[in-house]
N, C-alpha and C positions, 0 to 999 in steps of 0.2 A: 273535831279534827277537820270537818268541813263547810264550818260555820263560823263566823266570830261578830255575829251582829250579837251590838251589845243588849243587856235587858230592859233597858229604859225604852231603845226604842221597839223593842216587842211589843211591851205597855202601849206604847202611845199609837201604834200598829192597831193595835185591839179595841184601844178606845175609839179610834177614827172610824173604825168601819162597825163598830158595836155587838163586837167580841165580851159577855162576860163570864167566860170560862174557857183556859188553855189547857190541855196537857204539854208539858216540855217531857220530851224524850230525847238526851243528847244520847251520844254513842258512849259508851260506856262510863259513864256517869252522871249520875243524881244531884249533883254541887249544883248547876244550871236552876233548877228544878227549883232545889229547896232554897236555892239566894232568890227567887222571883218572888214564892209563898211571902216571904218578908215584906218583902216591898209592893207587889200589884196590887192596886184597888178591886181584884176578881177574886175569883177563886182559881188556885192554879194545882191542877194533878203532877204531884210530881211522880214521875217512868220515867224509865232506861232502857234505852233499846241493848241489849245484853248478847255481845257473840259467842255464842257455841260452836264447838266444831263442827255443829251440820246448820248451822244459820241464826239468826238471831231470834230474842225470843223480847217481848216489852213487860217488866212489871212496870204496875203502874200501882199506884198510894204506895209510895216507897218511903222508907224515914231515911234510909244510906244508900251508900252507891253498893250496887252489885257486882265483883269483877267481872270480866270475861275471861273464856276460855275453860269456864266450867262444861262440865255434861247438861245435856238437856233438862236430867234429873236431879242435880245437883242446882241449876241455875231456878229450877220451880221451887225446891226446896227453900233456898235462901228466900224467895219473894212468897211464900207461904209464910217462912220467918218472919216477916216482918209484917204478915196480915195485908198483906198484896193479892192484885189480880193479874191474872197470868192472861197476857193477848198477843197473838200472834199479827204483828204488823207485815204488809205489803208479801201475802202469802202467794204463792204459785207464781211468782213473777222470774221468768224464764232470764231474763237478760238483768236481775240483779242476785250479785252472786252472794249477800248479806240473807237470799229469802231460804228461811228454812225449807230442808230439802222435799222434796213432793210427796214421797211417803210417810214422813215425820209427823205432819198432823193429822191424819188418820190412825196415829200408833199414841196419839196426844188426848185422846176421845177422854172426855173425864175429868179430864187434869185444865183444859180451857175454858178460860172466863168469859171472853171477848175478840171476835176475830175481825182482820180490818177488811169490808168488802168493797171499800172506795178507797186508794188513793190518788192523788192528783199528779202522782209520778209515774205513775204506772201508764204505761201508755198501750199495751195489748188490751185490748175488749175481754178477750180470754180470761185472764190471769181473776178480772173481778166477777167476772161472772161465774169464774168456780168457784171464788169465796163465797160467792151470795149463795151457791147450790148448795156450798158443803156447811154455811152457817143454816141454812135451811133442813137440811137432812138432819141434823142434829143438837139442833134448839139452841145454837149458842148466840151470844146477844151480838150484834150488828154495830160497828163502828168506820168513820172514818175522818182518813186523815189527810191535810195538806201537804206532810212532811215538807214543812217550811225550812229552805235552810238560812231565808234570805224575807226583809220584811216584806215586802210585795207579795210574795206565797202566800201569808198568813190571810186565814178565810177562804183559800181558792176550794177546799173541801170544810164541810162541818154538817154537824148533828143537830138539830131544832128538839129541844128533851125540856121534860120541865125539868125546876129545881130538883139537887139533890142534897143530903148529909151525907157523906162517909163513902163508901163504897158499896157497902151493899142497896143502900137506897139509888146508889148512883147506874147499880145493875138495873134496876126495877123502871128507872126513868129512860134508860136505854133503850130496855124495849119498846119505850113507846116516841122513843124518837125519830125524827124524820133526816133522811140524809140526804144531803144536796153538795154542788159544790161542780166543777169544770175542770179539766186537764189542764196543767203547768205546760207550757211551751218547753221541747224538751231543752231548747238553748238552752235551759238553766242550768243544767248536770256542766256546763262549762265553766260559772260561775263559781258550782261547786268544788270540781279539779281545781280550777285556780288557787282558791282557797286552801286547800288539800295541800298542794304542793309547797305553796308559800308557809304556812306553817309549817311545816317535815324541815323546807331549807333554811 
């Protein structure tokens, strides 16, 4: 809804700057995701950033899309269906009104695979430094993301992990990865409104 770069040049995005592994998370659907697996010379995670009534939630190794507008517990359910990991993107972020609500993952203890403690949108110091606490207090694996909506994004965050197979290897290479990556200028969220609007009208 707020993207429409196409997927060739994702691809060519990734290969320039030597990218060989994306997750695609559109906003409520998985098509994005699983049209790239076909065609990328990488390997590509297909997630879904999935809204809830109290904010969104990302499965990620999805085979379909998951609607929105499920319960929290409804929306794990499906992406357990489908042998997915349940990761909470761009958590405690106070001025994005998509980040699940601040008590919500603490009431999620259990049920989370992967929480994201860098992203490159996130612009309070705050917001990542309580993911790193609360991925710290309670063992859950460390990720992070560019939320690219636009090709220049892509790389401004990423993970250094060895290879994986499948998901659960792809847990185990998590942990031992390294995260790196720099803050998006927030000019971009402008880019992204535009977009926004021009598709609605």
């Amino acid at each position: 809804m707020d993207c429409n770069t196409p997927l060739q040049e994702i691809i060519n995005r990734c290969l320039e700057i030597g990218i060989n592994c994306i997750a695609i998370a559109d906003h409520g659907t998985a098509e994005g995701g699983l049209k790239m697996q076909t065609i990328a010379p990488f390997t590509v995670i297909v997630a879904e950033e999935i809204l809830t009534p109290h904010g969104e939630i990302m499965g990620m190794f999805l085979k379909d899309t998951i609607p929105s507008g499920l319960s929290i517990e409804q929306t794990i359910a499906r992406i357990r269906a489908q042998d997915g990991l349940v990761c909470i993107p761009h958590p405690f972020d106070i001025f994005r009104q998509s980040a699940l609500s601040n008590n919500i993952p603490e009431e999620l203890i259990g049920q989370i695979d992967v929480i994201e403690v860098f992203n490159s949108r996130c612009h309070l110091p705050g917001c990542q430094s309580k993911a790193q606490t609360f991925a710290q207090k309670y063992g859950i694996a460390k990720s992070a993301g560019s939320d690219a909506h636009s090709p220049r994004e892509i790389g401004n965050a990423f993970v250094e992990m060895p290879k994986f197979k499948g998901k659960d290897d792809f847990l185990n290479a998590l942990e031992k990865g390294k995260i790196s990556g720099h803050k998006t200028s927030p000019l971009v969220h402008l880019g992204s409104l535009w977009v926004r609007l021009r598709n609605r009208f």
